[in-house]
C-alpha positions in Angstrom: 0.0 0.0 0.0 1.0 3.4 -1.1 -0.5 6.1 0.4 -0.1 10.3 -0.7 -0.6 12.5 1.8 -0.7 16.7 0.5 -0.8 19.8 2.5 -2.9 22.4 1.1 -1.1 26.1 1.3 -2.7 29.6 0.3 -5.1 29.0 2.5 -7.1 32.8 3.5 -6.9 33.5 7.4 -10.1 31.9 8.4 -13.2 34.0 9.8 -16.3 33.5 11.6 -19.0 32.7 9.1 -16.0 31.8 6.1 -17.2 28.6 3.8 -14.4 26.8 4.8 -15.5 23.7 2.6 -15.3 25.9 -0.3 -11.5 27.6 0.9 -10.5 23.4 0.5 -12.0 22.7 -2.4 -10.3 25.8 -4.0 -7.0 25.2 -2.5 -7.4 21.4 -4.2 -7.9 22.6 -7.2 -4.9 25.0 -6.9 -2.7 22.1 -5.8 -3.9 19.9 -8.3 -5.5 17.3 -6.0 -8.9 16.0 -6.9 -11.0 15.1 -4.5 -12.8 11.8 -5.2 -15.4 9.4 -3.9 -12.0 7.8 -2.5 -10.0 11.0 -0.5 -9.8 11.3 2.7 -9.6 15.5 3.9 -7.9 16.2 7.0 -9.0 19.8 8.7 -7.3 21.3 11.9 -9.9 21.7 14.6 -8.6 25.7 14.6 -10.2 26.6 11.6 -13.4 24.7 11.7 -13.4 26.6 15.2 -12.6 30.4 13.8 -14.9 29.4 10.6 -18.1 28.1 13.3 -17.3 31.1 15.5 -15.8 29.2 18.0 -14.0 32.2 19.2 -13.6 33.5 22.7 -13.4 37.4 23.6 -11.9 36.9 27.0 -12.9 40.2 27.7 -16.2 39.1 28.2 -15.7 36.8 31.0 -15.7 37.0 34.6 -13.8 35.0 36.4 -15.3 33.1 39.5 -12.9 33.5 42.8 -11.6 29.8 42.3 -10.7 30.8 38.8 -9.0 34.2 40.5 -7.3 31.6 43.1 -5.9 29.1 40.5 -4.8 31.5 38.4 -3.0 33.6 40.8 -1.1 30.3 42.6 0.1 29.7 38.8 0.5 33.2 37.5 -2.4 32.3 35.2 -4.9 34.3 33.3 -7.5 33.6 35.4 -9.7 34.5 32.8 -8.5 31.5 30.0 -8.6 29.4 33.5 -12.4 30.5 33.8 -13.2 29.5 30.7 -11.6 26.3 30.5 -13.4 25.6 33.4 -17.1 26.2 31.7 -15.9 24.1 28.8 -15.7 20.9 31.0 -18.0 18.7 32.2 -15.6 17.5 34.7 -11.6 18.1 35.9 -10.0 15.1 35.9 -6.7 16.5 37.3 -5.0 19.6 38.2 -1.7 19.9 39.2 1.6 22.1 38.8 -0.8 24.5 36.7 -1.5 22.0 33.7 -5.8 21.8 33.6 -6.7 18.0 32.2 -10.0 18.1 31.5 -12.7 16.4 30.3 -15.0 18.1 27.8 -18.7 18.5 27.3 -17.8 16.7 23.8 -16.1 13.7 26.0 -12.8 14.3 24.8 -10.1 14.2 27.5 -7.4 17.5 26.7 -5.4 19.9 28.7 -6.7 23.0 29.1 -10.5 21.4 27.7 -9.1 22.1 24.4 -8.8 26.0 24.5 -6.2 27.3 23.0 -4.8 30.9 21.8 -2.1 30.1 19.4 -3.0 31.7 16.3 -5.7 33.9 17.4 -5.3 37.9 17.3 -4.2 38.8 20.5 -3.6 37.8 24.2 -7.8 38.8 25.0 -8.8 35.9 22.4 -8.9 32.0 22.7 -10.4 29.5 20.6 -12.5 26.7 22.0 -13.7 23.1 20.4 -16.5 22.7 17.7 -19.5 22.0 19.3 -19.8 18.9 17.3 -17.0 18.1 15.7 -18.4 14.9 13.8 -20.8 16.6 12.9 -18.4 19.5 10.9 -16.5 16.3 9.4 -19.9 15.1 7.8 -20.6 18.7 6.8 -17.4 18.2 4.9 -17.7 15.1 3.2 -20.5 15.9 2.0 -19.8 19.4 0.6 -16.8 18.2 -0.8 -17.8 14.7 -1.9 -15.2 13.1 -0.1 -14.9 9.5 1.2 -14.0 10.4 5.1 -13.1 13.2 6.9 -11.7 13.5 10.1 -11.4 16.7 12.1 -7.9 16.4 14.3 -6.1 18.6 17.1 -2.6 18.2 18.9 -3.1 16.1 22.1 -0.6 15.1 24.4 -0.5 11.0 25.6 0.1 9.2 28.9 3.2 7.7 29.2 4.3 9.6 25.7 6.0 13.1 25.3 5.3 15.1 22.9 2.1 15.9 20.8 0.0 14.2 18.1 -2.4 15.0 15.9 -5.9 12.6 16.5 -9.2 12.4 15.6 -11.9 14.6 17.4 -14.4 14.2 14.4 -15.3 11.3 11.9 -17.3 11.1 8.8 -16.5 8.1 6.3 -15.2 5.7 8.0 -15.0 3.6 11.5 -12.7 5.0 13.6 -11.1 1.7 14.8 -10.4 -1.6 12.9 -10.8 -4.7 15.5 -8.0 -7.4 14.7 -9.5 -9.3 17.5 -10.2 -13.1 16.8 -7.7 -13.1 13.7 -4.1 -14.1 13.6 -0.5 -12.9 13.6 1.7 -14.3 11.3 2.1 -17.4 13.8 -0.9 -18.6 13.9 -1.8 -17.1 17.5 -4.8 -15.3 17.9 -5.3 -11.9 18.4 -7.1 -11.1 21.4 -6.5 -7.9 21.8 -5.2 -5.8 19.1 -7.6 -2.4 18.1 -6.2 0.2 15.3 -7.1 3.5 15.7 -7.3 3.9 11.8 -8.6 7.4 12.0 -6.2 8.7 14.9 -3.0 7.1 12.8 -4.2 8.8 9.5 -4.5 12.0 11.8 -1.4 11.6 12.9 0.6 11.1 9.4 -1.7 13.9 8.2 0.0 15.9 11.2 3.5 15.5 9.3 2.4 18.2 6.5 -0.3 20.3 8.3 2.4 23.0 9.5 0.9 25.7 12.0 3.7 27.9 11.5 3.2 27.7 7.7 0.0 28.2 7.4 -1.4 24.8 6.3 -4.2 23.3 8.2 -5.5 20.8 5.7 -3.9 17.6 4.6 -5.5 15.5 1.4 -5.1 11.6 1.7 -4.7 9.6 -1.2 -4.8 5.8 -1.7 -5.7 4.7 1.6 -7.7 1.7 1.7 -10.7 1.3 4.0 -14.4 0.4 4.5 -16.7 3.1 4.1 -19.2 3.8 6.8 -21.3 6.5 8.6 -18.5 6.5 11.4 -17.9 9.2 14.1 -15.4 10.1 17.1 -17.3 8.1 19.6 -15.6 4.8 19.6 -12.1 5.9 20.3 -12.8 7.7 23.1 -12.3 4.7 26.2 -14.6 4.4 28.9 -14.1 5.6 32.4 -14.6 2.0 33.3 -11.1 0.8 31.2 -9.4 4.4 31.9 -6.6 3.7 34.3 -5.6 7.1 34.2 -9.0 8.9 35.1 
């Protein structure tokens, strides 16, 4: 298997209300990439975030005293800490001023996944799509795509360092379960699950450069079964989470 994996550059700064499936589907064109029943397009949670008006003026926000308390033990803003705060539905640790959260989405992240790089100015943060499989069918379907997948940079237990993974899904099943087949030994594999969607992510991750400007990868000759898919599946449950 072979599989081609573009950036897309000359990408507009994206706004609230842009048509961000059109922006793609130009930059494609530009880069000579068509975008067939068999693509996969890879978007950067930060502009599906500016282009849904996910967009915080932290101006607007007043912090509560534990937010004030927090943030002044860690030389925080306590207004970003404040607002991390109302975007999870539960802290599952704070410590040494990192915030690791769990969002209303269900996605586990520092900081609940708000972030000010690439936003204009220190008063400004951005926050998670409401729905990000949701934006990633919006996609594939705008853009006649096979799958999409709407990623982010999350850190990993036991890992350092970040990787882009899947937060949205539209296209595919996020997992493959190996289970019940066999290695090339004849054992059985009892407990091998691929996160398909969080390794093409992650490869995508290679070209989408923040610093240059290119939040959208295009995935070429990947094979996989097509299905309705979403995010749901590769998020593990509290019950199998040993570090929650």
């Amino acid at each position: 298997m072979a599989i081609h994996i573009v950036g897309l550059e000359g990408l507009p700064e994206v706004r609230p209300g842009d048509d961000l499936a059109n922006l793609i589907r130009n930059a494609a064109v530009r880069a000579g990439e068509t975008i067939a029943p068999k693509t996969i397009i890879v978007v950067a949670q930060k502009i599906v975030s500016k282009a849904e008006g996910a967009i915080v003026d932290l101006r607007q926000i007043e912090p509560s005293d534990f937010a004030k308390r927090w943030a002044k033990l860690w030389s925080k803003d306590a207004r970003l800490v404040e607002l991390i705060l109302r975007q999870s539905r539960r802290i599952v640790r704070m410590d040494r001023g990192i915030m690791i959260a769990e969002t209303h989405q269900g996605l586990v992240a520092a900081n609940a996944g708000v972030d000010q790089s690439n936003v204009p100015g220190e008063d400004f943060a951005t926050v998670l799509p409401v729905d990000p499989d949701a934006s990633a069918r919006a996609f594939r379907i705008r853009l006649g795509c096979g799958a999409a997948l709407i990623t982010d940079s999350f850190g990993r237990p036991w890992r350092e360092g970040l990787v882009n993974v899947a937060i949205g899904v539209a296209g595919m099943e996020p997992l493959e379960d190996r289970r019940g087949s066999f290695d090339r030994d004849g054992r059985i594999l009892t407990a091998t699950i691929v996160a398909l969607a969080d390794e093409l992510a992650s490869a995508a991750g290679l070209v989408m450069k923040k610093a240059a400007g290119v939040p959208v990868a295009v995935v070429q000759g990947f094979e996989w079964q097509g299905a309705e898919g979403s995010s749901a599946p590769l998020i593990r449950s509290p019950d199998l989470d040993l570090f929650r």
